[in-house]
N, C-alpha and C positions, 0 to 999 in steps of 0.2 A: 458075509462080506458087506463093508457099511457101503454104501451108494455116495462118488467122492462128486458126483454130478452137483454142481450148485446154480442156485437160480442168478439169472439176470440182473443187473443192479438194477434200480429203479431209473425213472426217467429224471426225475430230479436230480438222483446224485451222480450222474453220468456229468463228466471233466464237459466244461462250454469254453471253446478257442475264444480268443479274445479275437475284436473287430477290427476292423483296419483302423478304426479312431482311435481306439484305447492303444494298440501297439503304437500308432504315430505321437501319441501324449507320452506314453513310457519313451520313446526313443528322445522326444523333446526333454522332456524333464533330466534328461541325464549328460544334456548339453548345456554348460555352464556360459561361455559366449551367446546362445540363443536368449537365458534366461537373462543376463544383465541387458541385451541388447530388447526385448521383450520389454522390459523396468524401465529402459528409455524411452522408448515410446509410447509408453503407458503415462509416464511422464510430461511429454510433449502432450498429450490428449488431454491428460487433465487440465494443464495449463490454457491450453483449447478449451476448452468448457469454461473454465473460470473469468476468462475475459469475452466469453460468451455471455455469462451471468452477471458479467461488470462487476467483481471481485477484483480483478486484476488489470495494471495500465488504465484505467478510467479517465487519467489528466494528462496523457501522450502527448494532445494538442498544448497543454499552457506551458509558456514560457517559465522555467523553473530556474533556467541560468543563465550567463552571458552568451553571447556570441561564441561558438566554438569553444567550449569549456573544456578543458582537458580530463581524461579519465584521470580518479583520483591516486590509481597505482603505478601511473605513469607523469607523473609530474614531475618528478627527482631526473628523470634519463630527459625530461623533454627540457627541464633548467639546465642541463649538464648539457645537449647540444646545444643550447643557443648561448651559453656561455663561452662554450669552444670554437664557436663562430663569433666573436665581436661585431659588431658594426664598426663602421671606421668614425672614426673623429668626425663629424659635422662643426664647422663654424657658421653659428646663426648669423646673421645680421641682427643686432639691437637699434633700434631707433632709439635718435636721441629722446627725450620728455620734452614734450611741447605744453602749452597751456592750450589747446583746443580740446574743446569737452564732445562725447558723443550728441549728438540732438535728438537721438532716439532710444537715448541710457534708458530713461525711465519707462517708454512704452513697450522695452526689450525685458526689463526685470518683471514686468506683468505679467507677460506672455509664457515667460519660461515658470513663473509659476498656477498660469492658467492649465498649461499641458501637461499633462500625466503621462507617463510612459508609458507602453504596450503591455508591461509584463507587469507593471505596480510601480512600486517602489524598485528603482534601481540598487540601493544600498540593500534586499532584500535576497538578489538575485544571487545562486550560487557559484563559485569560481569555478567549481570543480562537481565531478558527479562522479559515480561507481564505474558509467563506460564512455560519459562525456557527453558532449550535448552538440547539436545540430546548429547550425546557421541561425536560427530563428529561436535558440535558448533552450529546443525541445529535450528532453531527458532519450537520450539515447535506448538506453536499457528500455523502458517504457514502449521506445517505436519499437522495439527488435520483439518484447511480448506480444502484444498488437497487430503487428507483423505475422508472427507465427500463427495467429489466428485465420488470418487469410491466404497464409501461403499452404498452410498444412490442408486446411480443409480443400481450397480449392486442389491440393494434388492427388489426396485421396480421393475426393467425390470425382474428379475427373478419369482417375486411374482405374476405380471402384467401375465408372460407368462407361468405358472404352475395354477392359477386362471382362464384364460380363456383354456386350455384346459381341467380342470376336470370339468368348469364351460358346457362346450359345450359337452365334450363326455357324463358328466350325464346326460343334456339336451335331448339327443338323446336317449341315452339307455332307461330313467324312460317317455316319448314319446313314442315311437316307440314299444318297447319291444321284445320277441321272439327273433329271431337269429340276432338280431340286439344287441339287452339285452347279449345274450349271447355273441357274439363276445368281444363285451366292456368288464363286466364281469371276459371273461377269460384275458384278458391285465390286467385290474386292476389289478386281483388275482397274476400273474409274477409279476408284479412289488412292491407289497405289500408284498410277500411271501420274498423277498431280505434283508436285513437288509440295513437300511439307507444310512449309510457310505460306507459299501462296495458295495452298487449300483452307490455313488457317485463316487468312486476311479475306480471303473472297470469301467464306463464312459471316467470320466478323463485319464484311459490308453489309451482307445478307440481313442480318439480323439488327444490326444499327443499334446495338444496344451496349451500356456498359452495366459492369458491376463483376459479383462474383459469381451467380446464377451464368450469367454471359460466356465468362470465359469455363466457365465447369461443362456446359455446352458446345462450346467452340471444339473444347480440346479432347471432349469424349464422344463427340460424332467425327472425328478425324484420327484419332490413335488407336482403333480397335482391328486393324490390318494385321499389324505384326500377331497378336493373340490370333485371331483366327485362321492366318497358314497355317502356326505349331497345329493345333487343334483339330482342324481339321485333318494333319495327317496320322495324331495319335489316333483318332477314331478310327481311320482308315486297317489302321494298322489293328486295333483292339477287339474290333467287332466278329473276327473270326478266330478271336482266341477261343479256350477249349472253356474256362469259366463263364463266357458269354455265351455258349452254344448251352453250358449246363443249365445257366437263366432259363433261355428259350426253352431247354424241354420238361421243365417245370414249369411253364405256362406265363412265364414272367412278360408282361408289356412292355411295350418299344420306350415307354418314357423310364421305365424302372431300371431296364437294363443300361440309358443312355446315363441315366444323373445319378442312380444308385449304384451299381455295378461296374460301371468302366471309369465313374469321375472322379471316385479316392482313386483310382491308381495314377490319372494323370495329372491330380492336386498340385500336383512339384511345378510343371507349366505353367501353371493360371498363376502362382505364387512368384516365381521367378517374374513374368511379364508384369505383376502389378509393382511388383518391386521396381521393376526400370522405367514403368509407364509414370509411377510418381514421381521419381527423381526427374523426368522428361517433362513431365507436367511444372512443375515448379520453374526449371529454367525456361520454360516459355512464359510463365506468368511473366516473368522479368520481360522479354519478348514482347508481350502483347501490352506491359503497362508503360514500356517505354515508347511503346508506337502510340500512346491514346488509345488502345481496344480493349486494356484491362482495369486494373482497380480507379475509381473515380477520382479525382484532386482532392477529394476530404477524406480517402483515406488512408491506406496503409499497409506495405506488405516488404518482403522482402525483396522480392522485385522494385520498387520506389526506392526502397531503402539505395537499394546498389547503384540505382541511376543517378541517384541524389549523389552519392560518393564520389562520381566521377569530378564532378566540380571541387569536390572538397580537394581532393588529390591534386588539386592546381596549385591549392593554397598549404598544402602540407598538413593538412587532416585526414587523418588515415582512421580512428578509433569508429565511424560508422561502419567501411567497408570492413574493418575487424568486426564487430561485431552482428552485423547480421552475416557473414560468409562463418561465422564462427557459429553460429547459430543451424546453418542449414548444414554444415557439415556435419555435426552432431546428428542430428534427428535421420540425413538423409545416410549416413554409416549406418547409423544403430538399426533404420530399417532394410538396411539391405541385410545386414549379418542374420537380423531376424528370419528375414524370408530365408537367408541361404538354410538356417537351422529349420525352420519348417519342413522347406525343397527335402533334405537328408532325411528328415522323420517321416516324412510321407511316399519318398519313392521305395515301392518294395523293392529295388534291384539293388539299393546300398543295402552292403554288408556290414550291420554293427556289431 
């Protein structure tokens, strides 16, 4: 009788589980909303970079058109209402011809050709532009690239660094506990106890300073509360899981089991909260650059954009606040779908 006993496979060819990344990428890859919404912000970032590089928007500031130039695929609807409105009949007054001559005819045709316009050559200037142009001639489209440059970075960077610090002091606190708990704890309670805005302004005294560095500061030493209640009570909850005890009795150390071990599982929080903390960050830039605390008078963000709108909306110019709300709605969708399709690939509790 032959011996049906067989040996062992090798250690090599023995089947290896895939890790919590690789199954969180297989889940992502097979969500088609995550990926276009993923391409949009990859999109926004490069464009970010490019007007970082000075590729792109470079001449924001010069005058390229008239006064309030209409976008150019809105000309026909904005001839058509003001056609449908008339103005009513005016009867000028003419004065009769006199023979009195001006006495300053000639040192007025001087002048007007001593002075040059602001923008050049008036007969140079454009009617019309792709989203229209600003008070001052500026190319609209232009401000709204330029813009994104400072509204996107300062929401990430601020999101990015109010994220990782309620990410890590909850880490610590819902870990550790005891007068450790407490310490955190009572900072959180200060800082939560403050009302928003007036933590942000009394900051912003603090520090007397403007730019973008300024406000990326302001709003990531005051937005990291909400991340570290979640946080702290996933850890609370995590640390006497049966995975966490098996860490520990293979020898595994306190920082291995906190950032290696229990942080892909609660990935889906930190994602969720930067998602909201950027879209929060961006509508205070508006906030802080409309009080004087944010971007400086030479430059440019979505925030200025919108404050600048408001006046236009006096005068029936609407194509700025279209196009920079048009602008942040795009980027600020695409990145929350993003995060939501992250959230799903990363939580082990959804079932795909």
């Amino acid at each position: 009788m032959q011996n049906t006993l067989q040996s062992p496979p090798a250690l090599g060819a023995m089947p290896q589980s895939e890790g919590a990344w690789a199954l969180a990428w297989r889940r992502f890859k097979s969500d088609r909303v995550g990926l276009w919404s993923g391409l949009t912000v990859a999109l926004s970032l490069l464009i970010v970079l490019a007007t970082l590089a000075g590729w792109l928007a470079t001449d924001w500031e010069k005058e390229v058109a008239i006064s309030h130039a209409p976008p150019s695929w809105a000309v026909s609807e904005l001839q058509n209402s003001t056609d449908s409105n008339p103005l009513p009949d005016v009867v000028l007054y003419e004065p009769t011809p006199t023979d009195i001559t001006d006495p300053i005819e000639k040192e007025w045709a001087l002048a007007q050709k001593a002075v040059k316009p602001m923008g050049g050559n008036v007969n140079a200037l454009a009617t019309t532009l792709p989203m229209g142009s600003d008070k001052w001639g500026r190319d609209v489209l232009s401000k709204t690239i330029k813009g994104a440059e400072t509204s996107i970075l300062v929401g990430l960077a601020a999101a990015l660094m109010a994220t990782a610090m309620g990410a890590v002091l909850g880490a610590v606190s819902g870990w550790y506990g005891g007068l450790v708990d407490d310490l955190t704890n009572w900072l959180y309670n200060v800082f939560h106890s403050i009302p928003g805005i007036l933590l942000i302004l009394a900051i912003a005294a603090v520090l007397n300073t403007k730019g973008t560095m300024a406000v990326v500061i302001i709003l990531g030493t005051t937005g990291w509360t909400g991340t570290y209640r979640l946080m702290r009570g996933e850890y609370l909850k995590h640390r006497h899981r049966e995975y966490v005890r098996a860490a520990d009795a293979i020898g595994a150390s306190n920082n291995r089991r906190m950032f290696v071990h229990i942080l892909p599982n609660v990935s889906h929080v930190i994602l969720v909260q930067f998602s909201l903390l950027t879209v929060s960050c961006i509508k205070a830039e508006v906030i802080l650059s409309f009080l004087g605390f944010g971007v400086p008078v030479d430059g440019v963000s979505w925030g200025t954009m919108l404050t600048e709108a408001q006046n236009d909306l006096l005068v029936g110019k609407w194509w700025q606040l279209f196009s920079a709300t048009l602008a942040m709605s795009i980027f600020v969708t695409a990145l929350s779908l993003l995060t939501d399709s992250l959230r799903d690939a990363l939580d082990p509790k959804v079932i795909h």
